[in-house]
C-alpha positions as CSV (number, residue, x, y, z in Angstrom):
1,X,-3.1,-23.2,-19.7
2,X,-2.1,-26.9,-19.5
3,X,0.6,-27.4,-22.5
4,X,-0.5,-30.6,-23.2
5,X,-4.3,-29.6,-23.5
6,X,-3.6,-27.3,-26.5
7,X,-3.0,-28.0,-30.2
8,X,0.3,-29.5,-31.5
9,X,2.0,-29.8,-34.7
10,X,2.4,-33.1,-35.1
11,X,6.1,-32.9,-35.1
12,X,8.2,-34.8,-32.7
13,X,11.5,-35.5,-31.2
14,X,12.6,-39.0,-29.9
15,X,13.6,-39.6,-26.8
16,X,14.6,-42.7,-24.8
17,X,15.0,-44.2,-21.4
18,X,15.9,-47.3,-19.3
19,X,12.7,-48.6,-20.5
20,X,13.1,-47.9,-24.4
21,X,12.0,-44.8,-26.9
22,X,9.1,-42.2,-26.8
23,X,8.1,-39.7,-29.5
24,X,7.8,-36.3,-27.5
25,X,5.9,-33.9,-28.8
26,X,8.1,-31.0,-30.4
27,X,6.2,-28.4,-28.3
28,X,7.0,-29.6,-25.2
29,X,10.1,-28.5,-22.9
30,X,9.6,-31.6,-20.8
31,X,11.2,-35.0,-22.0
32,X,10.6,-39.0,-22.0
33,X,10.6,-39.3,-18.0
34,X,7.8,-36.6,-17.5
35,X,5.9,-38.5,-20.3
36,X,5.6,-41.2,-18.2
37,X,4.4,-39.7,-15.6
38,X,1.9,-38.2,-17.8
39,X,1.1,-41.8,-18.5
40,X,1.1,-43.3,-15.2
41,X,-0.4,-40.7,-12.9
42,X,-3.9,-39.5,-13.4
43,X,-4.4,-39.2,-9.9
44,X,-5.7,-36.2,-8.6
45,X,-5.3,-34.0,-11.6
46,X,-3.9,-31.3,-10.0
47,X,-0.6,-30.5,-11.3
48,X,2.8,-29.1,-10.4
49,X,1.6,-25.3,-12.0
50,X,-1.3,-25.4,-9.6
51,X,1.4,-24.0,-6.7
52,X,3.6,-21.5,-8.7
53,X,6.1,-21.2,-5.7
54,X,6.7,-24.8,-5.7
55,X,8.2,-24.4,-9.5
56,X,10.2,-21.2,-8.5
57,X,11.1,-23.1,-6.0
58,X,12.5,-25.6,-8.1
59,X,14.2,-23.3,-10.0
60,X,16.2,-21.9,-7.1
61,X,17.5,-25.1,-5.9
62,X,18.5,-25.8,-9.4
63,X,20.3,-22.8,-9.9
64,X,22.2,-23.3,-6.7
65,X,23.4,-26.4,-7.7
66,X,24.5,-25.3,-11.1
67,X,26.3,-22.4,-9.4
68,X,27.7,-24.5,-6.9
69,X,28.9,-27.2,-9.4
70,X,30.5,-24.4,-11.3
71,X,32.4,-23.2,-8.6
72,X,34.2,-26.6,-7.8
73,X,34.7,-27.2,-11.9
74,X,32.1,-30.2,-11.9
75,X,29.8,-28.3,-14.4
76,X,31.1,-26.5,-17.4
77,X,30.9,-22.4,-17.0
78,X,29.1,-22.3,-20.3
79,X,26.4,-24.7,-19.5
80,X,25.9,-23.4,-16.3
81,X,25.5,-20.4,-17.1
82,X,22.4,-22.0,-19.7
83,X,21.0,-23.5,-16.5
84,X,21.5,-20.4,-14.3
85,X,19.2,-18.6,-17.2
86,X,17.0,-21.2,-17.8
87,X,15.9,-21.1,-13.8
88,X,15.5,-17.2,-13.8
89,X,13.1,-17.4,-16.7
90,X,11.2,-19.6,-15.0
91,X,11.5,-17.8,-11.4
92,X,9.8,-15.0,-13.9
93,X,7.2,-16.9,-14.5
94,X,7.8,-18.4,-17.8
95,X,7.5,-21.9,-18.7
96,X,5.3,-22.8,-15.9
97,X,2.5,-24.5,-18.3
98,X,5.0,-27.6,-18.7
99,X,4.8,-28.3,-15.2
100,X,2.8,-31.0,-15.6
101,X,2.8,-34.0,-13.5
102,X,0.1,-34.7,-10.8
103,X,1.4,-33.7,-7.8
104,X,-0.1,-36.6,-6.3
105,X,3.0,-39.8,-7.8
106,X,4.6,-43.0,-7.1
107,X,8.5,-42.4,-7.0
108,X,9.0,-40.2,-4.0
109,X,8.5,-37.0,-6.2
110,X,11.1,-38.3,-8.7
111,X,8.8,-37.7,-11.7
112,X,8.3,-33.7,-9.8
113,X,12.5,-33.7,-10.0
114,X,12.6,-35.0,-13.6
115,X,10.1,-32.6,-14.6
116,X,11.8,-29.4,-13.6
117,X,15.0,-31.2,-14.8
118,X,14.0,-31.7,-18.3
119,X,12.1,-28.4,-18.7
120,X,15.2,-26.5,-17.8
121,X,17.8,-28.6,-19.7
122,X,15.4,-28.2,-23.0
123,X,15.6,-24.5,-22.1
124,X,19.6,-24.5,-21.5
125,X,19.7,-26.2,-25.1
126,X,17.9,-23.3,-26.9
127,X,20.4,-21.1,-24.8
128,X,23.0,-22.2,-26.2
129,X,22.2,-22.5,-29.1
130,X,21.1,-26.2,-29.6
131,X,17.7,-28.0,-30.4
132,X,15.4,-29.1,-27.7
133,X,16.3,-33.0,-26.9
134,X,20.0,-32.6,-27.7
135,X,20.9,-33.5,-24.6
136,X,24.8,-34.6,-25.3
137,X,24.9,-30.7,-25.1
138,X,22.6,-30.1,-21.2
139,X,21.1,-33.6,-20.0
140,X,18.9,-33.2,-17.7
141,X,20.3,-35.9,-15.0
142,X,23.6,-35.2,-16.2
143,X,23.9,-31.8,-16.2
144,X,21.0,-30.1,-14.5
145,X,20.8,-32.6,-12.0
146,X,24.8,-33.4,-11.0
147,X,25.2,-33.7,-7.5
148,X,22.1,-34.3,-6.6
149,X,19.1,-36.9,-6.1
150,X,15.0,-36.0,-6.0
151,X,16.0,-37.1,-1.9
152,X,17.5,-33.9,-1.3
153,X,16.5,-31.5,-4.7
154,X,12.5,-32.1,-4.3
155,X,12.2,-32.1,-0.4
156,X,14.2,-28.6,-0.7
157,X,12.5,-26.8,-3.3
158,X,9.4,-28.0,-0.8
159,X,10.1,-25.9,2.4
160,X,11.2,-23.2,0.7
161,X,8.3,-22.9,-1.3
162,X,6.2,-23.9,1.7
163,X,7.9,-20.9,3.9
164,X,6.7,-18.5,1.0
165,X,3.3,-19.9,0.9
166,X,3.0,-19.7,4.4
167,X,4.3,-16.1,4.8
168,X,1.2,-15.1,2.3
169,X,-1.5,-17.1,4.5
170,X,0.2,-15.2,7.7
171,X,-1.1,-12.0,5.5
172,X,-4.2,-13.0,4.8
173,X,-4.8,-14.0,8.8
174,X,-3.6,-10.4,9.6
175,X,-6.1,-8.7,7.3
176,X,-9.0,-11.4,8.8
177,X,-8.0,-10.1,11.9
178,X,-8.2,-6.5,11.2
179,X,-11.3,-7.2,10.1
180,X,-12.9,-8.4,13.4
181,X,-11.0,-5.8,15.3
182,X,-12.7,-3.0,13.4
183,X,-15.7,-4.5,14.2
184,X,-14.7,-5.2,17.7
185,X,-14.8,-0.7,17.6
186,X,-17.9,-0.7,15.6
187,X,-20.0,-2.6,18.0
188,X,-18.3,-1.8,21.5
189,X,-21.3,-0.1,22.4
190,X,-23.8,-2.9,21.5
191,X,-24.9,-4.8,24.7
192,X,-26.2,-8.3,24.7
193,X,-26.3,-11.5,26.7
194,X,-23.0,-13.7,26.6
195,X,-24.0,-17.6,26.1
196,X,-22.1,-21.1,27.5
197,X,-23.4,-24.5,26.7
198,X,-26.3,-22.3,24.0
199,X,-28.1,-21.3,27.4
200,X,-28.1,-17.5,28.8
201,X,-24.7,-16.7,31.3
202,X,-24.0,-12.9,31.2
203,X,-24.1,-9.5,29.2
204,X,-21.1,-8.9,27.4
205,X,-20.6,-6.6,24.3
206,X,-20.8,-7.6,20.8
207,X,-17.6,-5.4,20.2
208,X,-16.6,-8.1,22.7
209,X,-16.9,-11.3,20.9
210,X,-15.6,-9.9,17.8
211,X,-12.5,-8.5,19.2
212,X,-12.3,-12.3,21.0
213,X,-12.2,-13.4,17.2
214,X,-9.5,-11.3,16.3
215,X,-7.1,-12.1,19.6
216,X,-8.2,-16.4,18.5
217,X,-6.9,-15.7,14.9
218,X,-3.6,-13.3,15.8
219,X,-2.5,-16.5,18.1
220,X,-2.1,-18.4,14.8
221,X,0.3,-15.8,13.5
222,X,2.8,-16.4,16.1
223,X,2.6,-20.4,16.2
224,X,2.8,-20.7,12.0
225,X,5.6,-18.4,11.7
226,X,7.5,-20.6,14.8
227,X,7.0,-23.6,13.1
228,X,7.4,-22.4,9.5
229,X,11.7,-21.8,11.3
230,X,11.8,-26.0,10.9
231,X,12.2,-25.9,7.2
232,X,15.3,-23.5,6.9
233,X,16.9,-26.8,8.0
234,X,17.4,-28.3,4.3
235,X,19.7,-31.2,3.2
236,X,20.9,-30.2,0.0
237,X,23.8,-32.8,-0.7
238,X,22.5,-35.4,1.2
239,X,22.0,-36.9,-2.2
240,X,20.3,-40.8,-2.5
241,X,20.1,-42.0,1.2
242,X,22.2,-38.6,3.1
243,X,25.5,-40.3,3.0
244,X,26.3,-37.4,-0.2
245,X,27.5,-40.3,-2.6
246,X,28.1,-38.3,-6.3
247,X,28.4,-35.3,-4.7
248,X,31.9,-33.3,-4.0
249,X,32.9,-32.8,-0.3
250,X,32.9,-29.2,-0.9
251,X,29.1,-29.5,-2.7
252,X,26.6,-29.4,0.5
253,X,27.7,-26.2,2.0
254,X,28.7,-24.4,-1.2
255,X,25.0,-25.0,-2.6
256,X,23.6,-24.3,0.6
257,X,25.0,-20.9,0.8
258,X,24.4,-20.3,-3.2
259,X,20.5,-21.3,-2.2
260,X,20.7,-18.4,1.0
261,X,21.8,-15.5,-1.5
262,X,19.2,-16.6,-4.7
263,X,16.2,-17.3,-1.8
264,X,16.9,-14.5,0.9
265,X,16.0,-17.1,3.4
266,X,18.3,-18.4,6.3
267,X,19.0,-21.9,4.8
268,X,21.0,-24.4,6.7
269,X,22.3,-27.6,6.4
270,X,20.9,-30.1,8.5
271,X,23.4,-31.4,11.2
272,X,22.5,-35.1,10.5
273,X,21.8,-36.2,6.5
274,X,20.6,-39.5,6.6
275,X,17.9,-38.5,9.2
276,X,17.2,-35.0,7.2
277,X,16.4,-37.4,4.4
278,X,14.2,-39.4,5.9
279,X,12.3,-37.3,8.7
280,X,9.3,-35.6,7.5
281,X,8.7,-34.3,11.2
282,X,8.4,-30.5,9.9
283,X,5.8,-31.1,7.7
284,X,3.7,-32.7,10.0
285,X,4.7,-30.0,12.9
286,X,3.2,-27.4,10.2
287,X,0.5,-29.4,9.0
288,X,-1.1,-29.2,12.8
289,X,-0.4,-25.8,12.9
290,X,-2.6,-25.3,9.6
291,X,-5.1,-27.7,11.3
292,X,-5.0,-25.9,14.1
293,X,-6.0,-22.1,12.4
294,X,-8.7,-24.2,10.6
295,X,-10.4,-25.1,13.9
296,X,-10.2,-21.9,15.1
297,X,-11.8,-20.7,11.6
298,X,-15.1,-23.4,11.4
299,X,-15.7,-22.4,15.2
300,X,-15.8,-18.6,14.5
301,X,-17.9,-19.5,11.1
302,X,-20.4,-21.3,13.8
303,X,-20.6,-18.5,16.0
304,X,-21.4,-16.4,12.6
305,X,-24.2,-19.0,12.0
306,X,-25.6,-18.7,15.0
307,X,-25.7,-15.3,15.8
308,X,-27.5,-14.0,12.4
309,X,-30.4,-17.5,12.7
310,X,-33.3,-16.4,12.0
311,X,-34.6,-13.5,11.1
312,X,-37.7,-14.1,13.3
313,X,-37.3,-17.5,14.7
314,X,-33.2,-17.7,15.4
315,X,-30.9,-15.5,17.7
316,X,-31.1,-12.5,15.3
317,X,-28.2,-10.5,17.1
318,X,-26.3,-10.0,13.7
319,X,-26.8,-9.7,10.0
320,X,-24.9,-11.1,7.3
321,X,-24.0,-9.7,3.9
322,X,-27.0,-11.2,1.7
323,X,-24.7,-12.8,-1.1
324,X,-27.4,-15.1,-3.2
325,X,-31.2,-16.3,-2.8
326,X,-30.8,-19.0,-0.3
327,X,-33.5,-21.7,-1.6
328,X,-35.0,-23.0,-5.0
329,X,-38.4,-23.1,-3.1
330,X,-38.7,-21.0,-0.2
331,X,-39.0,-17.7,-1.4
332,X,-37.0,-14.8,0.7
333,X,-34.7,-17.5,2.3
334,X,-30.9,-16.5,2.1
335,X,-28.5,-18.6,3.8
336,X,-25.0,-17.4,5.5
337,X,-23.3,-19.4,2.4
338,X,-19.5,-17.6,3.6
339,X,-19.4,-19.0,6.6
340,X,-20.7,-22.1,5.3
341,X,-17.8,-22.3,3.0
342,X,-15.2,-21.4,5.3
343,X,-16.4,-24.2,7.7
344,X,-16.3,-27.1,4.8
345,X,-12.2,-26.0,3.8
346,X,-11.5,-26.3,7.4
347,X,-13.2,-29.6,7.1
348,X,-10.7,-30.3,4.3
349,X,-7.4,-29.0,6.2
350,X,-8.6,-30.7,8.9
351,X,-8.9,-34.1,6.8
352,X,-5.1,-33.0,5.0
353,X,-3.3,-33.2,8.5
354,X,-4.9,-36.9,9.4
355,X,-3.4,-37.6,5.8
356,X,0.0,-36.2,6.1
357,X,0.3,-38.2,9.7
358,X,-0.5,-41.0,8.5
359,X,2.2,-40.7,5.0
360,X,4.3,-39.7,7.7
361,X,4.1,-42.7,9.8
362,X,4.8,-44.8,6.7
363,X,8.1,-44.2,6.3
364,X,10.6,-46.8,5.9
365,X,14.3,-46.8,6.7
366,X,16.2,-44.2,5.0
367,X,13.3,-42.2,3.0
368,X,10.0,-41.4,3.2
369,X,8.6,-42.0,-0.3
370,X,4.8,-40.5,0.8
371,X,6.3,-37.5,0.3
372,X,4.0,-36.5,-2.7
373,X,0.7,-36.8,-0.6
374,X,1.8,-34.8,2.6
375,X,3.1,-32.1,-0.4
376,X,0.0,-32.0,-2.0
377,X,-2.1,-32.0,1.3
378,X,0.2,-29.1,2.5
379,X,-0.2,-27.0,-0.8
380,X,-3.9,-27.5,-0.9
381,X,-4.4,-26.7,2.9
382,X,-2.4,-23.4,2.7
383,X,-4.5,-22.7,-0.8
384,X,-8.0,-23.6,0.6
385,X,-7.0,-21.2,3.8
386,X,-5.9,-18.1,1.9
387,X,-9.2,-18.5,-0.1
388,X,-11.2,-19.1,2.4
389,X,-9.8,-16.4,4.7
390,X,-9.7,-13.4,1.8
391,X,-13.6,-14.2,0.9
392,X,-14.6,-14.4,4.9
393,X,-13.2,-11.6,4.7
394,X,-14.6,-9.2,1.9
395,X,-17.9,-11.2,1.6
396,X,-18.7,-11.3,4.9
397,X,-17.0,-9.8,7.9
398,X,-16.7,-6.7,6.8
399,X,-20.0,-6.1,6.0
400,X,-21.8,-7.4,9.7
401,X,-24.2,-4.7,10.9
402,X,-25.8,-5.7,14.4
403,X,-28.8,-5.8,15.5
404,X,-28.6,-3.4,18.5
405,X,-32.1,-3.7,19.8
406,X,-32.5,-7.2,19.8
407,X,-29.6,-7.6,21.6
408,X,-30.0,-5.4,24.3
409,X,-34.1,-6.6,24.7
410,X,-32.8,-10.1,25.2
411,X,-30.5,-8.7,27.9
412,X,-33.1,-7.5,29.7
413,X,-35.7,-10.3,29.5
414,X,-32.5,-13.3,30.6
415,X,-32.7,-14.7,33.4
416,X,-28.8,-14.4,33.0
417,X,-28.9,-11.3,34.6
418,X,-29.3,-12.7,38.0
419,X,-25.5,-14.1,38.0
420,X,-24.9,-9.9,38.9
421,X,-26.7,-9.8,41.9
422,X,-25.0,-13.1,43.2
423,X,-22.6,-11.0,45.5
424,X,-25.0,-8.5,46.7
425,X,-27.9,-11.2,47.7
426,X,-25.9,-14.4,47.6
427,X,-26.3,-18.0,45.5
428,X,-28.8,-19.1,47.3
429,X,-30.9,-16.2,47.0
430,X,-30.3,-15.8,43.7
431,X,-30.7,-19.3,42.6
432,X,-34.2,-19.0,43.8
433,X,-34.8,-15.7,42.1
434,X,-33.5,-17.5,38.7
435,X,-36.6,-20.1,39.3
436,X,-39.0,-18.1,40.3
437,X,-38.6,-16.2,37.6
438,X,-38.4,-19.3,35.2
439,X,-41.3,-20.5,36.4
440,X,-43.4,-17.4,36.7
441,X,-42.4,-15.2,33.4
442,X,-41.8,-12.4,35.6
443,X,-38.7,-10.6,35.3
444,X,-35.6,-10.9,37.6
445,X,-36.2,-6.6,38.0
446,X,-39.3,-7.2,39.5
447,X,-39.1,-9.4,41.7
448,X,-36.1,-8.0,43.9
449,X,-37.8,-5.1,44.4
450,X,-41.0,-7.2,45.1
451,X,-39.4,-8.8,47.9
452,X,-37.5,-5.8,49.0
453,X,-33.9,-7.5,48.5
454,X,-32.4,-3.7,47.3
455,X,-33.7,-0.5,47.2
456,X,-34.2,0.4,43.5
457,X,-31.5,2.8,43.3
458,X,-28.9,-0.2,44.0
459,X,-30.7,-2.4,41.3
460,X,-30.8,-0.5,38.8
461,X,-26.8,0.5,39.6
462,X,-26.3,-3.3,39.5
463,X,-28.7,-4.6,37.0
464,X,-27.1,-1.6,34.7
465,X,-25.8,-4.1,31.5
466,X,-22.9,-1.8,31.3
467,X,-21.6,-2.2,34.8
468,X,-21.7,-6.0,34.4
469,X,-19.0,-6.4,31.3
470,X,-16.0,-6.1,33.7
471,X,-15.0,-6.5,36.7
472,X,-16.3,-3.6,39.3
473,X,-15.9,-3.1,43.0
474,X,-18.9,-4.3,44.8
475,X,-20.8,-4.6,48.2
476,X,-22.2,-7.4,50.3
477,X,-25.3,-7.1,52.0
């Protein structure tokens, strides 16, 4: 729960800044700077412990700086080693409630920076020994932020929480996929009419269409896990602008390869700082990609929508899980609410990647100080997907049953079925067939044989639905 929504003592510590004093409450880990941002940004109200990864994140880069500040005797060994423990409690999960500020800010994610800052130097204090807000002892700027700038610590802590968010989406697209492959086995013996432009083409299998969902989705695996390579270029050091003013020669590639051993992930330093600091080109390169899976996701949930209408006046070739009555007034009614779902978060990812283009786009000179929205888009996109995903999942997809009979009748009354006899009899032949048959009722069976086109013994070989879902050697009159 939120720190600041629970019951306090009463007690405080004061604590100033550039623009004067502030009570703080004693409770709290964070300091004057994140007050202010408590103040100033009621945005979205979604705050930094929404996204877990993005604090551990935080705490990583942190505790590579401290470790790399160590090493070239910028950072005393004994506060370092506060901050080093400070960062592993909260890689473990503690302290998260006092991650507070919206994640949608003015400042270029400074008040993001100053929040992790303050949290862990109020942590490094009780380490050692001190009270929280004795800061002569660990400042947070100072100390637990020497060498560095919100320019390069915040965009950091970003991509390497984004590459671990994104790795868990990448599992939760694998399982989806699973999913319609199994059912692409269940129903590889159910035969029914294949649809373009929502009018009859050919038979096909349902296993078919399903294992057509699976091959769509597994696609999105490869591209996100491409793209996701982009941020494992960092620039750590690039400090203010990228020209690493504050910061030791030595710093960069020492905290860079501190930040490889505590993540696991194959960090590198960008090979131009002042344009790592301002381009924002990966997160709009993944952003698409997310867009991308969400298409493919709202299309699939329409083909779901439109293959269980009905029951009696719809396409009725599937059935859904029933998961809740589906009107207030029409008894019986139950709606395909899953799909319905997963189409309005693609709607939302969707809507995320037009925002982070456009934050992208406004960047000026040597930062981009959008950053916050195409963060919070990104987070909430990747969120919304792995929700979405895990409940199309268990609440729907694996649960289909088809409705074999209805599919195969409607195979046998299409008109559809006269595209197989188009190299046996010809298009012109057929064509007419296809109309007389429109125009009559009568079926396409019928009729051949009426006329005398084939013998029976060849129609029914050709008209056979299961000879007409791959290709097959054939004959011309």
């Amino acid at each position: 729960m939120d720190i600041t929504l629970r019951p306090l003592s009463g007690k405080t510590r004061q604590e100033h800044d550039l623009l004067g004093n502030m009570n703080v409450p004693e409770e709290y880990y964070f300091g004057i700077q994140t007050m202010r941002a408590l103040e100033n940004f009621h945005i979205s109200r979604v705050r930094l412990y929404f996204f877990p990864e993005l604090i551990r994140a935080l705490a990583d880069v942190k505790e590579a700086a401290a470790m790399a500040n160590r090493d070239l005797g910028q950072l005393d060994g004994t506060i370092a080693s506060a901050i080093i423990a400070a960062c592993e409690e909260i890689k473990g999960g503690a302290l998260h409630d006092h991650f507070v500020v919206d994640m949608v800010q003015g400042g270029a994610g400074t008040s993001t920076n100053m929040n992790a800052n303050e949290v862990i130097a109020n942590r490094a204090l009780e380490i050692l020994g001190h009270e929280r807000g004795e800061y002569k002892y660990c400042h947070p700027n100072n100390h637990v932020n020497l060498s560095q700038s919100t320019n390069d610590a915040y965009p950091t802590a970003v991509k390497i929480a984004l590459i671990r968010s994104i790795g868990k989406l990448v599992g939760s697209i694998k399982w989806l996929v699973e999913a319609f492959r199994a059912k692409g086995v269940e129903f590889a013996g159910v035969i029914k009419m294949g649809r373009t432009q929502l009018q009859d083409a050919v038979p096909m299998t349902l296993g078919q269409e399903f294992e057509a969902y699976a091959a769509t989705l597994s696609e999105e695996v490869d591209r996100l896990e491409q793209n996701l390579k982009l941020f494992l270029e960092v620039n750590m050091g690039a400090t203010a602008i990228g020209t690493g003013i504050n910061a030791d020669p030595d710093y960069s590639p020492l905290c860079i390869k501190h930040l490889r051993e505590i993540t696991g992930l194959p960090v590198v330093a960008a090979s131009n700082m002042i344009e790592a600091t301002n381009d924002t080109g990966a997160f709009i390169m993944n952003s698409s990609a997310l867009k991308r899976l969400a298409v493919k996701l709202s299309k699939i949930c329409n083909d779901l929508r439109l293959l269980s209408s009905g029951p009696r006046t719809g396409l009725n070739e599937i059935n859904l899980p029933p998961m809740q009555p589906g009107s207030s007034i029409m008894p019986g009614k139950v709606n395909p609410v899953i799909p319905e779902v997963v189409n309005q978060v693609a709607f939302r990812v969707i809507g995320n990647d037009l925002t982070v283009t456009i934050a992208a786009e406004a960047g000026q000179l040597e930062l981009n100080v959008m950053e916050p929205i195409i963060v919070h888009s990104i987070f909430e996109s990747i969120e919304m997907l792995v929700n979405g995903m895990n409940t199309l999942r268990d609440k729907c997809v694996a649960g289909i049953t088809a409705n074999e009979d209805v599919c195969r009748n409607m195979v046998y009354n299409s008109i559809g079925l006269v595209t197989a006899l188009n190299p046996y009899l010809g298009y012109e032949t057929s064509t007419e067939l296809a109309r007389e048959a429109l125009k009559t009722g009568r079926g396409i069976y019928d009729l051949v044989l009426e006329k005398k086109l084939m013998s029976q013994e060849e129609l029914d070989n050709v008209l056979r639905p299961e000879n007409m879902i791959k290709p097959r050697k054939f004959w011309h009159k």
